[in-house]
Structure formats: C-alpha cells, structure tokens
C-alpha positions as CSV (number, residue, x, y, z in Angstrom):
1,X,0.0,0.0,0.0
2,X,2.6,2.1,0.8
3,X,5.9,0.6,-0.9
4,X,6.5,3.6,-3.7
5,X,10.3,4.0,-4.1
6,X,9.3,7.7,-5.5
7,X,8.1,8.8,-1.9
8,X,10.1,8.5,0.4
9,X,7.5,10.0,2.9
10,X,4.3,7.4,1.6
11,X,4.2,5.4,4.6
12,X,4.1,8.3,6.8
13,X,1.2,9.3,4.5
14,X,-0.6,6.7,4.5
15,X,-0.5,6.3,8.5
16,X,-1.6,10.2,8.3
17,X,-4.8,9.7,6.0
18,X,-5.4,6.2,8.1
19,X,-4.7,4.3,5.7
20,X,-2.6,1.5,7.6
21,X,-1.3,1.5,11.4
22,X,2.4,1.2,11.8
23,X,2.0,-1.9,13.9
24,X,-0.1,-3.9,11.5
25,X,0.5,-5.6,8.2
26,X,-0.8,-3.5,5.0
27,X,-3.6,-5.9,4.6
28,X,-5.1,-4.5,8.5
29,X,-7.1,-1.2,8.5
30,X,-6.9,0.5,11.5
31,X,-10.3,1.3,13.0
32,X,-11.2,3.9,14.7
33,X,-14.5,4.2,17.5
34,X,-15.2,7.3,16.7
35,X,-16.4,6.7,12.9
36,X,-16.7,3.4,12.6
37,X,-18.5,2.2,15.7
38,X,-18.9,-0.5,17.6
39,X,-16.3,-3.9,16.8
40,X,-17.9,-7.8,16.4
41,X,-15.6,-10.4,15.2
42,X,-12.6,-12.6,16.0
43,X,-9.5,-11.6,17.9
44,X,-6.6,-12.6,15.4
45,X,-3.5,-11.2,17.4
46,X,-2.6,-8.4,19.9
47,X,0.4,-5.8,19.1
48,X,1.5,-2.8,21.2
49,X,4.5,-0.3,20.0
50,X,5.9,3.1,22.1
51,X,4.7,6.1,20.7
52,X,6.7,8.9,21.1
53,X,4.2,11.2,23.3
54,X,1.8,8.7,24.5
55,X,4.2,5.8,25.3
56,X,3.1,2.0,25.0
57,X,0.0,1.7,23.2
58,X,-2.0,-1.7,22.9
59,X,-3.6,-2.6,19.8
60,X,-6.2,-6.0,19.0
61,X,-6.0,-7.2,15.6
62,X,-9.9,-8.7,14.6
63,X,-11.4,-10.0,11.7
64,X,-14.8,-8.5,11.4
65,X,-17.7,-10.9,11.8
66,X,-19.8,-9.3,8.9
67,X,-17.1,-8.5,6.0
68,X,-14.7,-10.7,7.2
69,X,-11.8,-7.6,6.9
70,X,-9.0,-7.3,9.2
71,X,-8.6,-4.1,11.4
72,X,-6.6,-2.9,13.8
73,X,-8.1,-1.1,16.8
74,X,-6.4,1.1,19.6
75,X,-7.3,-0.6,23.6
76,X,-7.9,2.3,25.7
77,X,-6.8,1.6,29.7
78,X,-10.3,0.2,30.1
79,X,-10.3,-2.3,27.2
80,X,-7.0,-3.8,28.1
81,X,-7.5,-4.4,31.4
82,X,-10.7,-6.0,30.4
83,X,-9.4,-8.2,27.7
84,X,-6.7,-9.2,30.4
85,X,-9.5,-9.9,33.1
86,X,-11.5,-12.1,30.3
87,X,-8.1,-13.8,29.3
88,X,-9.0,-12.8,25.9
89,X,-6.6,-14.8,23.1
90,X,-6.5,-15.5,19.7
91,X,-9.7,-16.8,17.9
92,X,-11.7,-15.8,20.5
93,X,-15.0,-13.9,19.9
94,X,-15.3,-10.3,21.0
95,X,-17.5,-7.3,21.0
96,X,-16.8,-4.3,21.8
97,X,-19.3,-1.4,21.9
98,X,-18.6,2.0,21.7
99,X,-20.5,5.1,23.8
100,X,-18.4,7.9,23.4
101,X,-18.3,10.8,26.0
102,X,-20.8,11.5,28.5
103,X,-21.6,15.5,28.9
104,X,-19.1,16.3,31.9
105,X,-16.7,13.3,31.0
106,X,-13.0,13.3,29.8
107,X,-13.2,9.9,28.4
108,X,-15.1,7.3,25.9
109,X,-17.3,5.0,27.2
110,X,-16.9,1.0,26.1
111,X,-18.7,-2.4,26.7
112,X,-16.2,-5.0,25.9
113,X,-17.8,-8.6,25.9
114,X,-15.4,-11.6,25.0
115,X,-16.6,-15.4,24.1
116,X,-14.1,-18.2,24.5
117,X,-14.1,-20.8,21.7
C-alpha cells in the first residue's frame, strides 16, 4: 500500500490519512470508534509499539464478523485491562461497543464482551 520508491514520505502518508497502522500488516485497516463504531468479530492477534508522546500503546487485531476484513483497533486503559481480566486470546470472539463521551466526561465510554471458543 505504501511501498513507492518515488516517496520516500508514503508510509508516513498513509499512517496520516489512516490508511494503515504502523504496527499492523498493509492488509489490517486501523479502526477507529469514533467513525466506525462498535467492533464484532474474532480476535486474530494483539500488538503494542511506544509512541513517542503517549508511550506503549496496545492494539487488538480482529477480523470483522460481517465483512470478514481485518482491522486494527487502539485498547484504551479500560479495554486492556478487560481483555486481560476475560483472558481474551487468539480466535476468540469479541464485542466491543462503543459510547463515546458522557456530557461532563473526559473519556469514551466502552462495553467490551469476549466469548471463549
């Protein structure tokens, strides 16, 4: 997706238009809550990388249940430690909903619900 020899800045263009993560494979669209929605499918793999401000950042790779795509989405505080309490793994099922912000709050609300196969 973003192999062109001509621009040397294409991968940092195509992580910019969110076209691909940096910790995923080119075939994994990264996903984002706020305009895509809620998540149903099965877990495929976990990543996590350091960003520069932020530092570690936890990612779930899933294949979605109704296109069968894979994307990559970003695990707030709250959806790790809940995938870690579930003992969430590879091929499981998972769902995670997405709330947003309440009026008064500073961060997204999420139902995470995971099936073991």
């Amino acid at each position: 997706m973003y192999q062109d020899n001509r621009d040397k800045f294409a991968r940092l263009r195509a992580l910019q238009s969110g076209q691909t993560s940096d910790n995923t494979s080119d075939d994994v669209r990264f996903w984002s809550f706020e305009k895509d929605g809620d998540i149903l499918g099965t877990i495929k793999g976990f990543k996590s990388f350091t960003h520069p401000v932020y530092g570690d950042q936890h990612t779930v790779i899933v294949r979605l249940a109704d296109s069968d795509e894979l994307v990559s989405a970003f695990l707030t505080g709250y959806l790790q430690q809940g995938m870690e309490r579930q003992q969430a793994a590879e091929e499981d099922l998972v769902l995670i909903r997405y709330f947003g912000k309440q009026p008064g709050e500073r961060f997204n609300r999420f139902q995470l619900e995971i099936q073991k196969t």
